[in-house]
VEXMARMI-576212 format. One record per residue (C-alpha): residue number from 1; x negated, y negated, z negated. Coordinates in steps of 0.1 Angstrom, whole numbers. Layout:
BEGIN
- mitor  xx  yy  zz
- NUM  X  Y  Z
...
This chain:
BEGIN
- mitor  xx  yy  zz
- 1  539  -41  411
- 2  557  -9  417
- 3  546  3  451
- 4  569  30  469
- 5  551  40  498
- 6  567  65  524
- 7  559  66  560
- 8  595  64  579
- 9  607  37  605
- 10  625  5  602
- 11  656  14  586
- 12  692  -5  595
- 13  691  -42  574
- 14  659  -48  591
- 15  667  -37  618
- 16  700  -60  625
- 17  678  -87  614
- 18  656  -86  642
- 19  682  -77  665
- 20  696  -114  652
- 21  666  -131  657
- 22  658  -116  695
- 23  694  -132  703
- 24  684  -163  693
- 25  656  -158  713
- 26  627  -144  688
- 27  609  -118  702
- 28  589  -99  677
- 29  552  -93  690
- 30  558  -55  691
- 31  587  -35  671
- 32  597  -44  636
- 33  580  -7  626
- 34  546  -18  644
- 35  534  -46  648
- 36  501  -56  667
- 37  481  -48  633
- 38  496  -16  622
- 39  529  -8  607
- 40  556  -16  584
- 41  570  8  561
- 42  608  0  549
- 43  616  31  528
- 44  623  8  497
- 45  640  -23  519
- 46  670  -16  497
- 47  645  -29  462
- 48  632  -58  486
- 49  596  -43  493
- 50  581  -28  522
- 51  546  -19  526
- 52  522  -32  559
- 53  499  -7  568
- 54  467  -15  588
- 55  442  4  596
- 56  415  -25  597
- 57  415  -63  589
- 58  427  -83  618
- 59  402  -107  631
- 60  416  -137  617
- 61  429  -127  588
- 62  463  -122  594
- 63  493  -104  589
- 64  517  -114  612
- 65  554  -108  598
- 66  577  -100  627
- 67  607  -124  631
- 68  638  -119  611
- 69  619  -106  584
- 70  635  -117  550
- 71  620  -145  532
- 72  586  -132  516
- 73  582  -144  480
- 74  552  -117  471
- 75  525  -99  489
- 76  496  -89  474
- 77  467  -54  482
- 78  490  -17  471
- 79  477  -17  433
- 80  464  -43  424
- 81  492  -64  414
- 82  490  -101  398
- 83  455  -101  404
- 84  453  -96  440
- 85  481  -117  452
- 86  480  -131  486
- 87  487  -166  503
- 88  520  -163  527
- 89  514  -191  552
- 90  544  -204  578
- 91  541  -231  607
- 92  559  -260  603
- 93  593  -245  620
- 94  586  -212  595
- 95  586  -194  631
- 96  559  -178  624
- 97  543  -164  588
- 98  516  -145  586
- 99  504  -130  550
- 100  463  -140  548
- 101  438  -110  534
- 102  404  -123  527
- 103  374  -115  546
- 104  362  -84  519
- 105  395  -67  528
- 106  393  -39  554
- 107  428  -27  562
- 108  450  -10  535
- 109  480  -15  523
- 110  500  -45  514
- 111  528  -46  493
- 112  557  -70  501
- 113  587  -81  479
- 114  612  -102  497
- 115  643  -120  488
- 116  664  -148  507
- 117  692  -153  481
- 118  694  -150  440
- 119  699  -114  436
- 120  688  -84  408
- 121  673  -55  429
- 122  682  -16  416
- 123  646  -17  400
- 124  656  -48  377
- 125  634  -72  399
- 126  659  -107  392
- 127  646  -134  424
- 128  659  -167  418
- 129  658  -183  449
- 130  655  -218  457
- 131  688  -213  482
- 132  708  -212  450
- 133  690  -231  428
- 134  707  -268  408
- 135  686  -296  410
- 136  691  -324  387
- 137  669  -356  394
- 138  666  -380  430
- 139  638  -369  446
- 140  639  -329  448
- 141  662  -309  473
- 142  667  -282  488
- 143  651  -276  526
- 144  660  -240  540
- 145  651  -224  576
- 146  659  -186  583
- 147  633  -166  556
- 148  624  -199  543
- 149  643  -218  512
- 150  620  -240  493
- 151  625  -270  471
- 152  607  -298  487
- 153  605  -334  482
- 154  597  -336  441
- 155  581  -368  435
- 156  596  -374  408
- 157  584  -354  377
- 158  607  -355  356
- 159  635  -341  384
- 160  641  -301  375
- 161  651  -272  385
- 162  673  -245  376
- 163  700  -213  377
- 164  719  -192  354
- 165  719  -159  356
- 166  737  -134  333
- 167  716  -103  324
- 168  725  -70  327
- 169  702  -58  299
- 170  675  -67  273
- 171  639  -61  281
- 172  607  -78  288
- 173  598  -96  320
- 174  570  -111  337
- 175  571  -145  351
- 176  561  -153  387
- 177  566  -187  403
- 178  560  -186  441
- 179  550  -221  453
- 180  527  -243  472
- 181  511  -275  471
- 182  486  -297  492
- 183  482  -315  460
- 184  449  -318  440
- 185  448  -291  419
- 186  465  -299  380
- 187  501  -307  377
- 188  514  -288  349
- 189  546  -269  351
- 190  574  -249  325
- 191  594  -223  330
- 192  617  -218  303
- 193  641  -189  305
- 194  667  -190  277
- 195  651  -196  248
- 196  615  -189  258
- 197  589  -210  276
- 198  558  -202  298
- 199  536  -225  313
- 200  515  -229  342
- 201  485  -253  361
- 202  492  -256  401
- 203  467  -251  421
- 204  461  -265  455
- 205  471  -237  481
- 206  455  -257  508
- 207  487  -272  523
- 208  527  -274  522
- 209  532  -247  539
- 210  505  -218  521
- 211  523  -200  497
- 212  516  -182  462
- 213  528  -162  435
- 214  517  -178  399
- 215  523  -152  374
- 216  535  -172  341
- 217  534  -148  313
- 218  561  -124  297
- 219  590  -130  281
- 220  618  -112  261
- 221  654  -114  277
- 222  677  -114  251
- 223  711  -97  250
- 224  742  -110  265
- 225  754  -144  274
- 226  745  -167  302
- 227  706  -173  308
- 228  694  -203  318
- 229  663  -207  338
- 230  648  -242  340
- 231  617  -255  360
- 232  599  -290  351
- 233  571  -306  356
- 234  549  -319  323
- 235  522  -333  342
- 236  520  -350  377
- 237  489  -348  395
- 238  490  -358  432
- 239  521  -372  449
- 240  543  -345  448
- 241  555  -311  420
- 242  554  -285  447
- 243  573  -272  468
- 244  591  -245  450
- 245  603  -213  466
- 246  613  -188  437
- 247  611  -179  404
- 248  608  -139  398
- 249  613  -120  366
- 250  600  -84  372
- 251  611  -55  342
- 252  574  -54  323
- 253  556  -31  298
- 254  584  -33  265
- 255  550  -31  244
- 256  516  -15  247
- 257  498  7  276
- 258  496  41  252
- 259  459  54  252
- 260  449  93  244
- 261  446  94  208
- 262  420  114  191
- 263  433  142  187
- 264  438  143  225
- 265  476  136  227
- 266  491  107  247
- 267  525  97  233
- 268  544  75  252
- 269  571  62  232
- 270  601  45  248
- 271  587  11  233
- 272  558  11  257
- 273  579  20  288
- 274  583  -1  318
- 275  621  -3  327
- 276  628  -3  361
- 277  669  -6  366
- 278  698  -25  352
- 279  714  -5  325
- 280  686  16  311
- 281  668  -4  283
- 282  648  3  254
- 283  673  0  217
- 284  650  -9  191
- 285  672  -3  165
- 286  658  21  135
- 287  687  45  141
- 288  673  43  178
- 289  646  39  191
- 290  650  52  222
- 291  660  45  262
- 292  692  48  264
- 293  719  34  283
- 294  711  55  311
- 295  739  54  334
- 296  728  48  373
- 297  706  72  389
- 298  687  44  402
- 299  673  32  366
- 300  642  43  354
- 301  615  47  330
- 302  575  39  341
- 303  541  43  319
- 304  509  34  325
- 305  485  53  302
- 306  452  62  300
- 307  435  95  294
- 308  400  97  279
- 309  392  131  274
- 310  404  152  309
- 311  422  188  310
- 312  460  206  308
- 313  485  187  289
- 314  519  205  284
- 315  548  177  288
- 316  571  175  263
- 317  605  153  266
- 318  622  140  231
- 319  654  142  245
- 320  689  136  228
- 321  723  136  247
- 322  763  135  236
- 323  781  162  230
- 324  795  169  267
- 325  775  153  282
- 326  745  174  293
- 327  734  189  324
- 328  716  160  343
- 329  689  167  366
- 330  658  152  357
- 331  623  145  379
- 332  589  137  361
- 333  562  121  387
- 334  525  119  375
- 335  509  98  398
- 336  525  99  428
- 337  513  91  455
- 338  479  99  447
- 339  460  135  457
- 340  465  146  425
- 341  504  137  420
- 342  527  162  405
- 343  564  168  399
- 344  582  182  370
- 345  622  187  368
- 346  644  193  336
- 347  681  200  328
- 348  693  179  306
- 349  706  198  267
- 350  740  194  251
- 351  719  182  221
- 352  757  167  203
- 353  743  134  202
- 354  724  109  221
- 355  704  104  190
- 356  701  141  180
- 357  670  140  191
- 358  654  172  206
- 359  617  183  222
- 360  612  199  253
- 361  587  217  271
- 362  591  207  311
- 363  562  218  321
- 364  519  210  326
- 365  500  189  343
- 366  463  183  348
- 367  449  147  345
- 368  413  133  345
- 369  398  107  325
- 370  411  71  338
- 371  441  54  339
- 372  475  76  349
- 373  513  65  358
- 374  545  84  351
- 375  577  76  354
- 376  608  98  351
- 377  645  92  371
- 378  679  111  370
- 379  687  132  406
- 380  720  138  393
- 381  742  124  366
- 382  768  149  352
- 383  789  129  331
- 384  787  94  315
- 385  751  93  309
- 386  721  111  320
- 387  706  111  280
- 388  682  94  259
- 389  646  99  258
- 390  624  85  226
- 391  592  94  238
- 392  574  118  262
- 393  541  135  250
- 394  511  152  264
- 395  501  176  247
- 396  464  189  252
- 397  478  226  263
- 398  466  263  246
- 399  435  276  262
């Protein structure tokens, strides 16, 4: 999970929201910003996430969501992604939700994703929600209240599930299914999403109205056309599927986390990058091999590397652009939001051809053994397209 974390208040969506809710006679227990257990950050409302902040864990355990919050279909600890994702639990009339942090956590941060309807985010997160979803059997339908849209009643296992949605690029994804069940644990479930497949085993979440985030596995989104997404059940255990919030299919790693090599570089090619937009994508064709497509100033590239020998790396950017078509404004961030974060900024070259591929020297940073993140973003496109990038190297720098 990409976590964007800067301390401002409630900004305007939000806002309204609760506005809407307090007319219809919701009062939130403090302010949308702070609530009784801290306070909410909504820099990033406009990618779906927000980020509760409290100080300590609340004594039972939960994090109250103020009313006319959108529908939660994530939350889980800031970092720790699939494996520390949290129960989201509503009352019957889904008046009241309240994300549940187990008794070893003692205040941090949470990070939030949200979505009431089937939507793509800027950052290529795709929610398929259960407000839009087809459902093709006699059993399964749709049950919606304000921030809640589940599929409920599915007795019947062989009734499905499913949406189309039309990409707007290639890539890889992860699969999450948010659901719950008061079920034993052990129906079986597939997910198949065009002309892949991932499975998953339910587990109880302690009743109908605890949810979770399953995450599925990866799959490759092919290239145009419609995509079909489809949700069955393959084994039945317990009187009823689930009841079935969302599916999510969040941009993932294209290949492999790079590692420092041995002779102290850390290449990270395009084909390991994370893409985060809806344009940019990785073109693995030989000619290629690069990102490219990189029109929004939105859309960008993320690593995830790991450095075993510490020191000064000079970075250097593999960049190519079309003739015309160069003087974009670039931003490298190394770890941001940590102590040691640090920001480097490039003009994109004339290079007379996105694939006339040329290194650059942007700048150093200093990085200790352990695991690191970069990404890098346009601040300004000049033209059609901001350029391609092949790889991005750190170079153990010149005593």
């Amino acid at each position: 999970m990409i976590v964007i974390s800067l301390r401002r208040p409630v900004v305007p969506l939000f806002a309204a929201l609760l506005a809407a809710a307090t007319a219809l006679g919701g009062e939130p227990e403090r302010d949308a910003a702070n609530p009784a257990w801290g306070t909410i950050d909504a820099a990033a409302e406009r990618l779906g996430r927000y980020i509760f902040q409290a100080e300590r864990r609340p004594a039972d355990g939960r994090l109250v969501v103020p009313r006319g919050f959108p529908q939660v279909v994530r939350a889980s600890p800031a970092g720790e992604g699939d494996a520390g994702n949290l129960a989201v639990e509503l009352d019957a009339t889904a008046t009241t939700v309240a994300i549940l942090v187990p008794p070893a956590w003692n205040g941090g941060s949470v990070a939030v994703e949200t979505a009431d309807d089937t939507r793509q985010f800027d950052d290529g997160r795709i929610v398929l929600s259960a407000r839009q979803a087809r459902v093709a059997g006699g059993t399964a339908k749709l049950e919606s209240q304000p921030g809640n849209h589940r599929i409920g009643f599915w007795t019947a296992p062989d009734d499905t599930v499913s949406w189309t949605w039309k990409p707007t690029r290639w890539g890889a994804y992860d699969v999450l299914l948010t659901y719950s069940s008061e079920a034993p644990d052990g129906t079986e479930i597939e997910v198949a999403v065009g002309p892949t497949t991932v499975t998953g085993r339910l587990a109880s979440t302690g009743n109908w109205y605890r949810y979770m985030a399953l995450p599925l596995g990866r799959v490759a989104i092919p290239a145009g056309g419609d995509l079909p997404v489809t949700v069955r059940c393959t084994k039945l255990v317990g009187p009823a599927v689930m009841n079935l919030k969302a599916v999510t299919l969040a941009p993932a790693c294209e290949g492999t986390p790079p590692v420092q090599a041995d002779d102290g570089v850390v290449t990270l090619h395009g084909r390991d990058a994370t893409v985060l937009g809806t344009t940019l994508r990785y073109e693995p064709a030989p000619n290629k091999q690069t990102l490219g497509f990189w029109t929004r100033p939105t859309d960008a590239a993320a690593w995830s590397f790991t450095v075993r020998q510490p020191g000064e790396f000079t970075v250097e950017v593999l960049q190519g652009c079309g003739g015309g078509q160069g003087g974009s404004d670039m931003r490298v961030d190394v770890d941001a939001g940590r102590p040691t974060a640090a920001t480097l900024e490039f003009t994109v070259q004339d290079t007379g051809g996105f694939q006339a591929f040329r290194p650059r020297e942007v700048g150093r940073v200093r990085l200790e053994a352990g695991r690191h993140d970069l990404r890098v973003v346009p601040t300004r496109i000049a033209k059609a397209a901001a350029c391609d990038i092949r790889q991005i190297r750190l170079v153990p720098a010149a005593p």
